[in-house]
Every structure is written in structure tokens, then in C-alpha cells.
N, C-alpha and C positions, 0 to 999 in steps of 0.2 A: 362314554362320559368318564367313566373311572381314567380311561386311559388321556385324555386330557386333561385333568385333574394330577393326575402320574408327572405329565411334562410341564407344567404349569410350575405345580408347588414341589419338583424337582423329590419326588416322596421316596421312590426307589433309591433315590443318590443317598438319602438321609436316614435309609433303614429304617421307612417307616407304612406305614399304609392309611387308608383312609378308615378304617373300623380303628385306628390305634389313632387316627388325629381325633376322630371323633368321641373318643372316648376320652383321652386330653381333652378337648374344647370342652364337655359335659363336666370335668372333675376340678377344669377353671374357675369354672359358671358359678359350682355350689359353694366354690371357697371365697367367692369374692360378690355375691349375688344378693349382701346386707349392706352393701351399698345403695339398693333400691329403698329400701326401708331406713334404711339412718338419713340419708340427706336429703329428702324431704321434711323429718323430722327439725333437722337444726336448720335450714335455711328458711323455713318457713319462721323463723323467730325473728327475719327481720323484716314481716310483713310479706315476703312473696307466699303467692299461692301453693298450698302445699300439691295440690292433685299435678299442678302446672312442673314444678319441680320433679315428680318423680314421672311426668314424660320427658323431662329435657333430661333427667338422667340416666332413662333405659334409650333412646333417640342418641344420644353423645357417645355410652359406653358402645352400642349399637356399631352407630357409623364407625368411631373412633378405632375399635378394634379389628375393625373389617378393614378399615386402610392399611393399616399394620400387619396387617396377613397377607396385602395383596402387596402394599407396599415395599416392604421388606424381608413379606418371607418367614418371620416368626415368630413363634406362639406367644406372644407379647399382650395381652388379654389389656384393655384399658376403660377406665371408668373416673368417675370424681375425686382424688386427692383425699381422703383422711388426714385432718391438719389445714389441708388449705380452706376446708371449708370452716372447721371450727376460726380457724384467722378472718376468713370472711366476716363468717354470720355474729362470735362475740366482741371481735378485737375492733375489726373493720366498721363495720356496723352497728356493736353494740357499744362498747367502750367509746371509743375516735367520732359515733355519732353520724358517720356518714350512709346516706343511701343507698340500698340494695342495687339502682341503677347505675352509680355510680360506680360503686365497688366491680360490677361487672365488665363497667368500661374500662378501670384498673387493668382486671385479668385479658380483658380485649389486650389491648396494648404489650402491656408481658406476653403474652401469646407470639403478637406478629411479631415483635421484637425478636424473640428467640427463635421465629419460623424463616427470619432473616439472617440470625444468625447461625443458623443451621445449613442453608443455601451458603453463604460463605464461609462454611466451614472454621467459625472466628467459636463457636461452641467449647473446641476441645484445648483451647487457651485459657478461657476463665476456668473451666473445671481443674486445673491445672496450677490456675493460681490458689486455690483453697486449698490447703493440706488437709491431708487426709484430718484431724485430729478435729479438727472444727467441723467440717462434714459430718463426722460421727456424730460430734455433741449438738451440732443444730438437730440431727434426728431424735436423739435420746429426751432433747428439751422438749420438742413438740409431741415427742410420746407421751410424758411428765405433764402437758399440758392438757392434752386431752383425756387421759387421765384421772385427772383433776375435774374439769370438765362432767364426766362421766360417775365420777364421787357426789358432786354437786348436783347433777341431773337426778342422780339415784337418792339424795336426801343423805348418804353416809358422810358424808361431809357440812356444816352448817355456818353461815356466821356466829361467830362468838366475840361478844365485846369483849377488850381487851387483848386477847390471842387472835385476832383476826377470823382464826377458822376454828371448830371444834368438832367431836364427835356427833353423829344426830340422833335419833328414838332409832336403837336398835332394835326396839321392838313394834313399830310403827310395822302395819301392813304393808307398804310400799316398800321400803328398807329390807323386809325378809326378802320380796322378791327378788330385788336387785341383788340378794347377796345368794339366792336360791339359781338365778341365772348367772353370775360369775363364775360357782361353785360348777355348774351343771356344765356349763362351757370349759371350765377350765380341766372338768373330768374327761371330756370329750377328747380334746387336744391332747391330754396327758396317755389315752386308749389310741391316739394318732388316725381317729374317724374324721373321714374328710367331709367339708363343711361343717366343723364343729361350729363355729361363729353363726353361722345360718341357723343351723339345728338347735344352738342356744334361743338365741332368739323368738323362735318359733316355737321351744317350751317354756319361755319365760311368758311370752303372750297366752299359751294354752291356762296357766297357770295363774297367772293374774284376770283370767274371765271369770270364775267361782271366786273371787275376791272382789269382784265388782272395782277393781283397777282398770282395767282392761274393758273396753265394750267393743262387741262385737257387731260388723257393720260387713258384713258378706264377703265372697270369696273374688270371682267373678265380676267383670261390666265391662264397660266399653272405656277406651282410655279420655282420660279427662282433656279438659282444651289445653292447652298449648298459648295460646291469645299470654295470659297472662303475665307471662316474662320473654315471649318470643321477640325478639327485636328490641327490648324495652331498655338494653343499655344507653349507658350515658356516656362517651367517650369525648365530650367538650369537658365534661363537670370534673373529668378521670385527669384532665390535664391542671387541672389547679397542683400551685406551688406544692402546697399540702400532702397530696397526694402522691408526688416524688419517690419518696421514699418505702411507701407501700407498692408500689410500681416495683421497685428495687425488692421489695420482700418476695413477691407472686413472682417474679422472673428467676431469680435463683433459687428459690426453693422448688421450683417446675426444673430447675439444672437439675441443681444435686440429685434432687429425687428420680431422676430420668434416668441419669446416670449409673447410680447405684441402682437402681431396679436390672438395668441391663446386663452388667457385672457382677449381682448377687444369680441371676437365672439363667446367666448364659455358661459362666463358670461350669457347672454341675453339668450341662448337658453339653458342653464339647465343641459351642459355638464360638469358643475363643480362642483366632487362632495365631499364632507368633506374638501372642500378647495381646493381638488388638481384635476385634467384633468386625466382623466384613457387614459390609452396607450399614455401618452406625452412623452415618449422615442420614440414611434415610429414615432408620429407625426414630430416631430423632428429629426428623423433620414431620414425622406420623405422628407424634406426640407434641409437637409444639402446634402443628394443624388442628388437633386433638382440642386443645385450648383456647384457639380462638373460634371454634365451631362452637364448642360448648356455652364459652361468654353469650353467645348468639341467640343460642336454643333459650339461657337463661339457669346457664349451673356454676359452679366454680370450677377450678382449675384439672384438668383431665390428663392423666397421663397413663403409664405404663404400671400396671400393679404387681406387687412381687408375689402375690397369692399365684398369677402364674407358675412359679414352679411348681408346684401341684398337678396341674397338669402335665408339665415338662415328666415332673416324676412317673409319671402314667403312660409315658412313652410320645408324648406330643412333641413333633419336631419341625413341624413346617407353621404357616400361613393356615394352613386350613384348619386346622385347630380352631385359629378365628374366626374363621366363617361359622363353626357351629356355635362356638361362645356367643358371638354375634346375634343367629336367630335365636339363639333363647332371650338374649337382652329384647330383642322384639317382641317374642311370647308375654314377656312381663309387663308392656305395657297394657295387656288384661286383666291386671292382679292389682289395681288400685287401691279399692276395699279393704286389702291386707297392708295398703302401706298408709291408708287411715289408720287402722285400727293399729299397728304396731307404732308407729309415728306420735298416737293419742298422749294427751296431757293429763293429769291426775293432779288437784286441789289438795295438798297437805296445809290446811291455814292458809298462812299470806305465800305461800310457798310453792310456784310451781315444780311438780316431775314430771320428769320422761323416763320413768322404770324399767322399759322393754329396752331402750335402746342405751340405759345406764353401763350396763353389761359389758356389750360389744365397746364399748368406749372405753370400758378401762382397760379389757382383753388387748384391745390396740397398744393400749399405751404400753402393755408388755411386750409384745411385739417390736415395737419401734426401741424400746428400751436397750433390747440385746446386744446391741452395737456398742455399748458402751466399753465392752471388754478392748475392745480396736484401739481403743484411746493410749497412748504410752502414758502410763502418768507417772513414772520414773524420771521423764523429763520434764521439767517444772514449766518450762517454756510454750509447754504443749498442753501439759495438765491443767496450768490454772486458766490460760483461755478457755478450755474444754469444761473448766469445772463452772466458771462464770456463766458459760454460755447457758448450760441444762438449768442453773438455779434459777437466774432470772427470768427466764423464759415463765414458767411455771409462777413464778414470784410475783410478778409484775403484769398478768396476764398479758405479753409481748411477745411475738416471736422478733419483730423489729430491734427490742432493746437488747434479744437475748446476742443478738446477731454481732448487734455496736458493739456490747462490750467484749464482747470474743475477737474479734478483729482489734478492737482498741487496746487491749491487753495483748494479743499477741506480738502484736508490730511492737510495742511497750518494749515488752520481758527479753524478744530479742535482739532489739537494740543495746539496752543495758549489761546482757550477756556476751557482745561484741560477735552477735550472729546474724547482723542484720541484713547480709548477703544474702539470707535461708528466704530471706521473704518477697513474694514477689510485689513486682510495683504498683501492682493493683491493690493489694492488701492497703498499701501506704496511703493511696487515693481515698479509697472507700473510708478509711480512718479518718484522714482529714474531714473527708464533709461529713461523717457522721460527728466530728466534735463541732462541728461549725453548728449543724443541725440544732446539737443541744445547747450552743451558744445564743442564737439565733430565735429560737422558738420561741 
């Protein structure tokens, strides 16, 4: 066995072994394994089932990562989008008003779109037309966004007439929590304990049950049905006019993020070579397949998560790494109970939280934040797209408009600078019909 396993996932060529992938695939798991417990949480706000959600999201991360392992070979660990899903569940669904089925059928279409254009190899063109500058600040935005998000889940953030937002009871019960789990978490990460994010979580829940935030609803059971979002996309309602441009948001934002997942984790471990990632059509074809399997099951958008280097760092170098990441995503669909109870809602007044998973929500948004440094902002032409894109995003709760105006500013700024060769002609398109869009609307 070992020794087919050996010629398979090529583990001798890569200096690596199976007690070393399997210890990778385990140190993947625990860093990226609050994904069971967050998105259930936030999709279940726009009516789907919550029990039904966190099976289509250990079943997606599941399948998903195991193609990735067989597919191309490496330890590319993949699960549900952070970001795609808050676009989902508040912008898509709760702001825009549109249906959780519909919304689904969106990510359907973004999915095959890009699992087409991964087959024609038409992928590493558009990544190509976005400068690096705006990639960065679309990340940093939808960090700031979720963020935000996760301010507002945790009650630290409130409306305020006049100022829009303001301070909330920093002494409210629920508010110490969330700041007792930021705190706890961000101790963690700063000690460089892996799974801090997990282990936050998990003592923010311990901590809010003796507070009577938190109720406690068992460890254990059988995994819940599947029925309630299985098949239940809407991919006729996904093609309305309307809906265009959210298509356009779940398609490149599954690039970018694809993209830079692969290039932040391969980098470090030596998977890149003469410049380029050997089998990145596939990898990227495992990740856009990723996407349209998940629409299916009944999640948002699935890709390649950069919590993988952690295990990279741990000595994980092949495909089989995923195979263990893999069965443990299957183990979890026996731990339901725990993504009730972490998932659970808490009554401040008219005011719903989600305290447990406030946390890990703004954790993220530091995370995604770091990129910002990438940005030149010495060059104006680059800066002030970059700086439009992060504010409105966050401003506007938009990842769509954060998007328009960073494209529309850029193509702008270097035109008027007599730079407008720098830009490619796709930039120029996209610009157009985003002013049509807001002409139009």
C-alpha cells in the first residue's frame, strides 16, 4: 500500500512521506476546520437550513479537496470562500433581496464559466489583465468588509443616528465575549499555535455557556439531511438581467482568490518553477469544479484556502495531505450539535448576535487585510484605485461597487497620465459597462 501510495503521489520525488503528508493534511484541517461552524452560521440568515448547510459544507470541502490531491497532486486543502459567502448571505440576499436559490444558481454559472475557462486555458489572461494593485485592494476590501460584518455580529459596532455606526455596551455580556474571544484568538496567533481560529472559537463557546449566551445542545449525532438545499438551485431565476453583474462579482473573485491562494502557498514550498506552477490548469480546474459541485450540494463558492500552508509548513507536499484533510471534513459531518450550538443566536433587544462566530470574523478581516502593504501607493495611479476599491467596499456594504470604482478610476487616472497603454483592454470593457450599469439601473 505505502508503496503505491509512494508512486502515485510521487512522495519519494518530493521528499516527503506518508506519516509527513499525514501530519500536513491533520495541521490543514485544524487551521481551516471554522469553516464548519462559521457558514452555517451566516447562510442560514437567508433562510436555508442550517443542519443542511454544514453537511454541504464538510460533503464540498470533503470531495473538493480530495480532487485536488488526486487531481493535481497538491496539498491545496479547499472549503467555502470567507467573503464569498458573507457576499452571498448579506449583499446578495440580504441587501439586493434576492433568493438563496437563486443566488446559488449565480455561483452555479460562475463555477462552470470558469471550469470552462480553465479547459481553455483562456484563465491566465484575465488574471493578467488585473494588476496586481487592484487584486490586492479587492482582498483587503472584503477583509474590511467582513470585518465589519463580524463588529456588527458581535454588538461592538451599532447603528447610530446621525454617524451612521457607533460604539455599542461595552459592557453588555455578549460584547465582553466577543472581545474575550478576539483577545483569546489573537493571543493564540501571536504564541504561533496552530489552529488558533478553531481553538478561539471553541473557548469563546466554552465561555459563553456559564453566561447563558451560549446553549448547549451535544457533541455527537447522526449528520442532518441534506434534502434541504440539495439540488434546490435556481439557475433560470440566476440568468435575469439583474443578476449579470453579480455573476461578474462570484467569477472573478473565485479568480483572484484562486490564483493568489496558489502563489501565496506554492511560493514557500518550491512548487514554483521557472516562474510558473506546473499543472496550474488542473489545479484550477479542481477549484472551479469545486464551485459548481458546492452550488449543488447547497454552499457558496469553494476554493483553495491559503490556511493550507500550515500544513505546507509541516512538511506537506503532495495530494495526499488531502486525502487526510479530506476524511476528517467527513468525520465532521458527525459534529452537528457543535455547529448548532456555535452557530446559535443571542437576543440583545431588537438586536440579533452571533458572539461565537463574531471573532473569527474579524480575525479574518486581519488576515485578508495584510496584503495591503503590496499596494504601491507612491504611484497615484495605482493608489487611488486601490484606495477607492478597500473604502467602498466596506462603505457601501458592496463588493460589486468596490470593484466598479477601482476599475473606473483606474482606466481614469491612466488615461489622463498619458499611461493608458498600461491598461489592458479588458479593464476598458469592464469599465464601460459598469458605467452603463449605473447609467441604466
Amino acid at each position: 500500500m505505502i508503496a503505491w501510495l509512494d508512486r502515485f503521489f510521487h512522495l519519494k520525488e518530493r521528499g516527503t512521506s506518508v506519516k509527513t503528508e499525514a501530519l500536513g493534511g491533520l495541521t490543514t484541517f485544524m487551521t481551516m476546520s471554522y469553516i464548519i461552524f462559521v457558514q452555517p452560521a451566516i447562510l442560514s440568515q437567508t433562510g436555508m437550513d442550517r443542519g443542511a448547510v454544514m453537511v454541504a459544507t464538510c460533503l464540498s470541502s470533503a470531495l473538493a479537496t480530495l480532487l485536488m490531491g488526486i487531481l493535481a497532486n497538491y496539498p491545496f486543502a479547499q472549503a467555502p470562500y470567507m467573503g464569498h459567502n458573507i457576499f452571498f448571505a448579506v449583499i446578495v440576499c440580504g441587501v439586493m433581496g434576492y433568493s438563496w436559490p437563486v443566488a446559488l444558481g449565480a455561483i452555479f454559472i460562475s463555477g462552470s464559466l470558469l471550469t470552462l475557462f480553465s479547459i481553455l486555458g483562456i484563465w491566465e489572461g484575465l488574471v493578467a489583465a488585473v494588476p496586481d494593485s487592484l487584486k490586492n485592494a479587492i482582498s483587503v476590501g472584503i477583509g474590511l468588509l467582513i470585518a465589519l460584518v463580524g463588529l456588527e455580529y458581535g454588538g461592538l459596532v451599532v447603528d447610530t443616528p446621525g454617524v451612521l455606526v457607533g460604539i455599542g455596551d461595552l459592557t453588555s455580556r455578549p460584547v465582553l465575549l466577543v472581545l474575550f474571544g478576539v483577545a483569546f484568538t489573537a493571543c493564540l496567533m501571536a504564541l504561533k499555535i496552530r489552529g488558533a481560529i478553531l481553538l478561539g472559537i471553541l473557548a469563546t463557546a466554552l465561555v459563553g455557556l456559564p453566561l447563558k449566551i451560549v446553549r448547549f445542545q451535544g457533541v455527537f449525532s447522526a449528520p442532518p439531511s441534506l434534502a434541504p438545499t440539495f439540488l434546490k438551485l435556481d439557475i433560470a431565476g440566476a440568468l435575469q438581467t439583474g443578476l449579470l453583474s453579480i455573476i461578474f462579482v462570484f467569477f472573478f473573485l473565485d479568480l483572484f482568490d484562486s490564483v493568489g491562494t496558489f502563489i501565496g502557498v506554492s511560493a514557500p514550498a518550491g512548487f514554483i518553477k521557472d516562474g510558473r506552477l506546473p499543472k496550474a490548469n488542473r489545479a484550477m480546474l479542481a477549484d472551479s469544479i469545486a464551485t459548481v459541485f458546492g452550488s449543488l450540494l447547497g454552499t457558496s463558492t469553494v476554493g483553495s484556502y491559503i490556511e493550507s500552508s500550515t500544513g505546507i509548513a509541516q512538511g506537506a507536499r503532495t495530494g495526499l495531505a488531502n486525502v487526510f484533510t479530506s476524511l476528517l471534513f467527513f468525520v465532521s459531518l458527525f459534529f452537528s450539535p457543535l455547529a448548532e450550538m456555535i452557530g446559535g443566536e443571542f437576543a440583545q433587544g431588537n438586536v440579533i448576535l452571533r458572539p461565537v462566530i463574531a471573532p473569527p470574523l474579524i480575525i479574518v478581516g486581519y488576515l485578508m487585510m495584510r496584503v495591503v502593504t503590496h499596494i504601491d501607493w507612491d504611484d497615484l495611479t495605482e493608489a487611488i484605485p486601490a484606495f477607492l476599491t478597500i473604502i467602498i467596499m466596506p462603505m457601501t456594504i458592496s463588493i460589486t461597487d468596490g470593484i466598479t470604482f477601482g476599475f473606473i478610476s483606474y482606466c481614469l487616472l491612466k488615461l489622463v497620465s498619458g499611461r493608458g497603454r498600461e491598461v489592458h483592454w479588458v479593464l476598458y470593457l469592464f469599465s464601460v459597462l459598469f458605467i452603463l450599469r449605473y447609467v441604466f439601473q
